[in-house]
N, C-alpha and C positions, 0 to 999 in steps of 0.2 A: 285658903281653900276655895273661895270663891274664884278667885282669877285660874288658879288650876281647874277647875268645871268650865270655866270659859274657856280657854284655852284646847280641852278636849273637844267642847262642843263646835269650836272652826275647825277644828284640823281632821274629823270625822263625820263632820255636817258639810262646811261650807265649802272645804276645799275639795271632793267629788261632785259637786256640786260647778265648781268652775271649770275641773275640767271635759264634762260631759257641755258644757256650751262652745265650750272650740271645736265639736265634730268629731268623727272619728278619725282613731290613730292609722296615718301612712309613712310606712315606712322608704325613706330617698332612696331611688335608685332601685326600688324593687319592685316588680312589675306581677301579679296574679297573671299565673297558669291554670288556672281553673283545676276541678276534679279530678282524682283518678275516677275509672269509672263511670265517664261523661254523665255525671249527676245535676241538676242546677245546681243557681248558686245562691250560697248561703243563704239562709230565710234572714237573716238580720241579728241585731246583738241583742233583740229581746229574747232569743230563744237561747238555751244552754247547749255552749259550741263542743260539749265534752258529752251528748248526747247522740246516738244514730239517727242520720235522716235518711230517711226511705227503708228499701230493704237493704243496703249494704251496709254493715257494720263496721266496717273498715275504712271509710271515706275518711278521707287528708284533704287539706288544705295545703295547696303548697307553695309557697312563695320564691320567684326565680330572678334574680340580676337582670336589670334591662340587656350588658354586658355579658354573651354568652360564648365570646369568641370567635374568630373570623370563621371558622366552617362551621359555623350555625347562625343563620339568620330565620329571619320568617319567609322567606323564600326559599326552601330545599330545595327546588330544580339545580341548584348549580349545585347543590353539596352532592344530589346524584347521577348527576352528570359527570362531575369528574369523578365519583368515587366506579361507575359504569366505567372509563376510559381505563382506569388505572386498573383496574381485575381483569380487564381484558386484554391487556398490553402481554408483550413478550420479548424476551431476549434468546439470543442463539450465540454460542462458540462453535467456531470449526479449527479444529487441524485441519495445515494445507500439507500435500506434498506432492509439490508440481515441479515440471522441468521446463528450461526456458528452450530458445530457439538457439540451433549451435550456428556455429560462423561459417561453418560449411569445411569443404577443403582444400580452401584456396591457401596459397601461400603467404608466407609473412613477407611481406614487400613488393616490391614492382613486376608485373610479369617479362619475362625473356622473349629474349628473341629467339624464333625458330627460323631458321636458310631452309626453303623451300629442296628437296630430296636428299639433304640429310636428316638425320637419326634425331629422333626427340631428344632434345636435352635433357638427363638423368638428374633430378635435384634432389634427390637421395645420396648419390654418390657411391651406391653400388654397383650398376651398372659398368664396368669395367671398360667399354666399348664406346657407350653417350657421357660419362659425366662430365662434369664442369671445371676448369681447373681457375686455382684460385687467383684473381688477378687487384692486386696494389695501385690503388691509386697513384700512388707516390712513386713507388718503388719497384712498379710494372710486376710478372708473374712470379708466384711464388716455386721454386724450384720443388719436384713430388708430392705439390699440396692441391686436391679436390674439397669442392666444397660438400655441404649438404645444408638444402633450406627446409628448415620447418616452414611446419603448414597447423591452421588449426582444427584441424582432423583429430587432434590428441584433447582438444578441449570439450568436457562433460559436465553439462550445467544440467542435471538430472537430480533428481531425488532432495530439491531445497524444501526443507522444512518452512514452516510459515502458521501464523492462527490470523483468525477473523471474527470481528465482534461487530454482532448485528444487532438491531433495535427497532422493536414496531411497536404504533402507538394506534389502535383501531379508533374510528370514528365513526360517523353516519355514513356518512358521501364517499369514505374509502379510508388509507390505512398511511401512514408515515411510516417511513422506513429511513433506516440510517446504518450506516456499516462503514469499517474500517477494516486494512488488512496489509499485513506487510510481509515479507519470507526473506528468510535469512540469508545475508550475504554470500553470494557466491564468491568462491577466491580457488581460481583455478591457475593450476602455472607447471611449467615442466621444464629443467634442465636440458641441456645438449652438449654433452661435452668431445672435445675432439677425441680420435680415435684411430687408430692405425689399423692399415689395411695389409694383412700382408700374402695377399692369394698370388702377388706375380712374385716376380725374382727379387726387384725390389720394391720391396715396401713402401708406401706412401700414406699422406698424414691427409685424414677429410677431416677437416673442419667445418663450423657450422658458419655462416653468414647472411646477411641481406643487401638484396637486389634491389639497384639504384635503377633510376631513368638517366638517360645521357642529355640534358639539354629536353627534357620531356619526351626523347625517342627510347623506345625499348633497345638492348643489346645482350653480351652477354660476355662486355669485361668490367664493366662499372658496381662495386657492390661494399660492403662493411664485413670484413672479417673479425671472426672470433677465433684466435686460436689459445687462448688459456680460459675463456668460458664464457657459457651465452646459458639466459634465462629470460621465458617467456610468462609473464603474468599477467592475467584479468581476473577485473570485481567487476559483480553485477549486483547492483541493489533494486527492488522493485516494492511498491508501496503504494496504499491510495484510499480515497475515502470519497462515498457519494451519499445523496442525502435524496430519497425519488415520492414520489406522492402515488400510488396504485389506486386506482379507483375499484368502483365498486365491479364485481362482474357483471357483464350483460343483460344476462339471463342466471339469474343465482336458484331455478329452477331444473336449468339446464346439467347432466350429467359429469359434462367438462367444462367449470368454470376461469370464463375467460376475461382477463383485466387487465386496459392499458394501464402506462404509468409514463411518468414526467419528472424531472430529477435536474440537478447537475452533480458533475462527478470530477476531481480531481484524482490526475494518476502521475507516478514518478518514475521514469528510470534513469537508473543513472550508470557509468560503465569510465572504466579506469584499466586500462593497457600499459605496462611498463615490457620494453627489450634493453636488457640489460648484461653485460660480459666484458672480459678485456683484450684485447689484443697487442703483442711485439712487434712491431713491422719489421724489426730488423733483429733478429736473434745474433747475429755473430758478430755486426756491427757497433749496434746499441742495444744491448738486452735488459738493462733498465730503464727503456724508456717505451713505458706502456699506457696504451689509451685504454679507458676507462669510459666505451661505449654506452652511452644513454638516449632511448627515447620513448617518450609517454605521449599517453594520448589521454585526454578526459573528455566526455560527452554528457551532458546532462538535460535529459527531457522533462520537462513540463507542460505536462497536459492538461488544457481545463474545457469544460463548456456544457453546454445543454446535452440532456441525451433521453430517448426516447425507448418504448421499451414493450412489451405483450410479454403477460405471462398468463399461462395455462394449468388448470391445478384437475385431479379427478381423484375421488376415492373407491378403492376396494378393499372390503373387510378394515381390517385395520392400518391399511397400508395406503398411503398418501404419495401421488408421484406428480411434480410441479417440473415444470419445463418453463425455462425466462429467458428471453431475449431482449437483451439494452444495445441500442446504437450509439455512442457518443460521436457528437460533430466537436470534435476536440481540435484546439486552440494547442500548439505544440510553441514554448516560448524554449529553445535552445540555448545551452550558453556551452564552447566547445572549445581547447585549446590544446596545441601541441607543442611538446618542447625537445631539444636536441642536447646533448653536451659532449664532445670532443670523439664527433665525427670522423676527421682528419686529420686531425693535430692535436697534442696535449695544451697546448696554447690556444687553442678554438674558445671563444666565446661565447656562452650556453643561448639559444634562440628558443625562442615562443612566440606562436602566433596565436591567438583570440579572435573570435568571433561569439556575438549573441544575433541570432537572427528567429523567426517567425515562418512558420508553415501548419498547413493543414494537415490534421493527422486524425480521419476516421477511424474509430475502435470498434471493434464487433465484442460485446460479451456476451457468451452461451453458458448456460446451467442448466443441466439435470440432476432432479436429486428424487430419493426415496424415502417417505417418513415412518417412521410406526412407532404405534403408540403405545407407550408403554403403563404410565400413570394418568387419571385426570389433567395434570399438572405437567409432565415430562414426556417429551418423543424423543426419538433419537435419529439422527435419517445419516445417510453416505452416498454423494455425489459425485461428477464430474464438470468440469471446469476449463473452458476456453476462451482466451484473450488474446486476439489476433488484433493488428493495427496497424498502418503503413505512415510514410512520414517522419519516421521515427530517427535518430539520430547513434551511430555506434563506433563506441571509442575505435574498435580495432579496423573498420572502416575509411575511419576519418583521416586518415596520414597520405600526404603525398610524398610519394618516394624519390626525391630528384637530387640529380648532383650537376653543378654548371657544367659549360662544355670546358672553362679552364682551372686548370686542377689548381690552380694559386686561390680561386676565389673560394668562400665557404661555402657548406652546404645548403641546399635550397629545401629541407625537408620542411613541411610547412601542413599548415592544417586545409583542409578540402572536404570539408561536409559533402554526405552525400544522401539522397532517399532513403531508406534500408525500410524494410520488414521489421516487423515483430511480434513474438509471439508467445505464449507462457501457456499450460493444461497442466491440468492431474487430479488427482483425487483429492474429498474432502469429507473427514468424517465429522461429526460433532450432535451436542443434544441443546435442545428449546425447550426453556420453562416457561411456562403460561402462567401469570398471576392472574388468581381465581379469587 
């Protein structure tokens, strides 16, 4: 009994007793946040921590993880800095539906010769009086056969659908902006198949063909007959992304807020031309023995570089109208080839010629658009859109039309880059969300 009375008497005496001499309890790793309620702090453990101090009754203690995770530190300026960046950022989609620049209505192949006080030459083939009759390299004129050369007059690069995704990140000093956008492949192309004419007594047969250079001089018996079928095709791809910095406006007291910007921009076109058909040179002679007319052209531009820019914003009521103009001093890296296959002979051996070379290609881009507002959060606007630029490289272009001066040798059709225009507009609808 006695050693049980001892035994109570350490372990309810001495042992609170030891451990009130090592100090008070802290717990690792956990750091006092002080009061709800900005009260002092705690009067000490002689008072009763389960009792109110002051006038609030509700006062906590509360103890917090040194560890409170990367977006919390004792320094909030940066957790409301970026949380300020991020609510005030916004994204924009747009439908495009623009048309690009047509080729005009020049002919497919080399131009003719015209003899000073005769009749234009008819390359249609209806003209009765001018038109062209069909002449055989090999095998000299073809007895009641006119030709007719397409032109691409028939080519409509109109109504390409296309979207665009934009991205702005607002700051102090001004605004990041970043945008991509592509439209869908054009693919345009149109048959010509021969056709009998029968307005005189006798009938004769126009077929379609293309116009050679003789030795690099224009004429108008040098050329490529189709007479069981000829097909004209072109793809236009276009596409591009720029990344530009807008500073702040001027005067952001001013009615019509005005802000340069500074950027670079990369843009793409790219353009693909196939003539394609077959011809018999000798129907009574040798009628299966038929060429199988090919030639292509590919061009591919590459545009990059610094580009400069004003844009202009004003509000009425609820409606927002922004005018922007970007210059690109654009870097154009080309890469363009043309190929041939059985020109002259079904034995011809298929040619290609390649080049990648380097030129200057200033772009102009113009935007108007309309905004209104529809939520806190969402506007919706509809624009216009114009992208003009010179320098530029085009498949249907690029082809030089030649045939040696001796009909044994093969053909000289061969690639020849040249300057070209370019140009794309249309409308753009689409809506902006603003995270708030």
């Amino acid at each position: 009994m006695t050693r049980l009375m001892v035994g109570i008497v350490i372990a309810f005496g001495v042992m609170p007793t030891l451990g009130l001499a090592q100090g008070p309890w802290s717990a690792q790793g956990v750091q006092q946040a002080g009061y709800h309620g900005q009260l002092p702090p705690h009067p000490g453990p002689a008072q009763d921590w389960h009792q109110p101090y002051g006038n609030d009754a509700l006062t906590q203690y509360q103890l917090l993880p040194d560890d409170r995770g990367f977006l919390h530190d004792r320094d909030s300026r940066c957790d409301l800095l970026l949380g300020e960046t991020i609510s005030r950022s916004w994204v924009k989609f747009d439908y495009l539906l623009w048309d690009l620049k047509p080729f005009g209505n020049g002919i497919v192949g080399a131009p003719i010769q015209e003899d000073p006080g005769d009749p234009v030459p008819d390359l249609t083939g209806n003209n009765i009086t001018s038109r062209v009759s069909a002449q055989d390299r090999v095998t000299g004129a073809r007895a009641q056969t006119f030709i007719t050369v397409p032109d691409f007059g028939r080519i409509d690069d109109k109504g390409l659908n296309g979207a665009r995704l934009s991205l702005g990140i607002p700051t102090r000093i001004g605004t990041f902006e970043a945008e991509a956008f592509a439209l869908e492949q054009s693919s345009e192309g149109f048959p010509v198949d021969p056709r009998l004419d029968t307005r005189n007594a006798f009938p004769v047969n126009i077929i379609p063909a293309v116009l050679l250079l003789n030795n690099g001089i224009a004429n108008d018996d040098t050329m490529i007959l189709f007479s069981e079928s000829y097909r004209l095709s072109l793809a236009t791809q276009v596409s591009g992304t720029e990344a530009n910095w807008v500073f702040n406006p001027f005067d952001s007291a001013a009615a019509i807020q005005v802000s340069p910007s500074l950027g670079f921009r990369y843009f793409r076109l790219q353009d693909h031309m196939s003539i394609s058909g077959s011809d018999i040179p000798d129907p009574l002679n040798a009628p299966m023995t038929i060429l199988n007319h090919r030639i292509t052209s590919r061009a591919r531009n590459n545009v990059f570089g610094p580009q400069i820019g004003m844009k202009a914003s004003t509000q009425i009521w609820k409606f927002t109208f922004d005018a922007e103009t970007k210059f690109l001093l654009g870097i154009n890296r080309i890469e363009a080839a043309v190929g041939t296959a059985q020109i002259f002979s079904a034995a011809e051996l298929p040619t290609s010629s390649k080049d990648q070379i380097t030129r200057f290609a200033p772009t102009l881009d113009l935007g108007l658009k309309m905004r209104v507002a529809c939520t806190e959060h969402l506007s919706l606007h509809v624009g216009y859109d114009l992208l003009l630029g010179d320098g530029y490289s085009r498949a249907a272009k690029n082809v030089f039309y030649n045939a040696p001066a001796n009909i044994t040798d093969p053909p000289q059709i061969r690639l020849n880059q040249e300057r070209s225009e370019f140009y794309a507009h249309g409308l753009s609808v689409g809506g902006e969300l603003l995270f708030w």
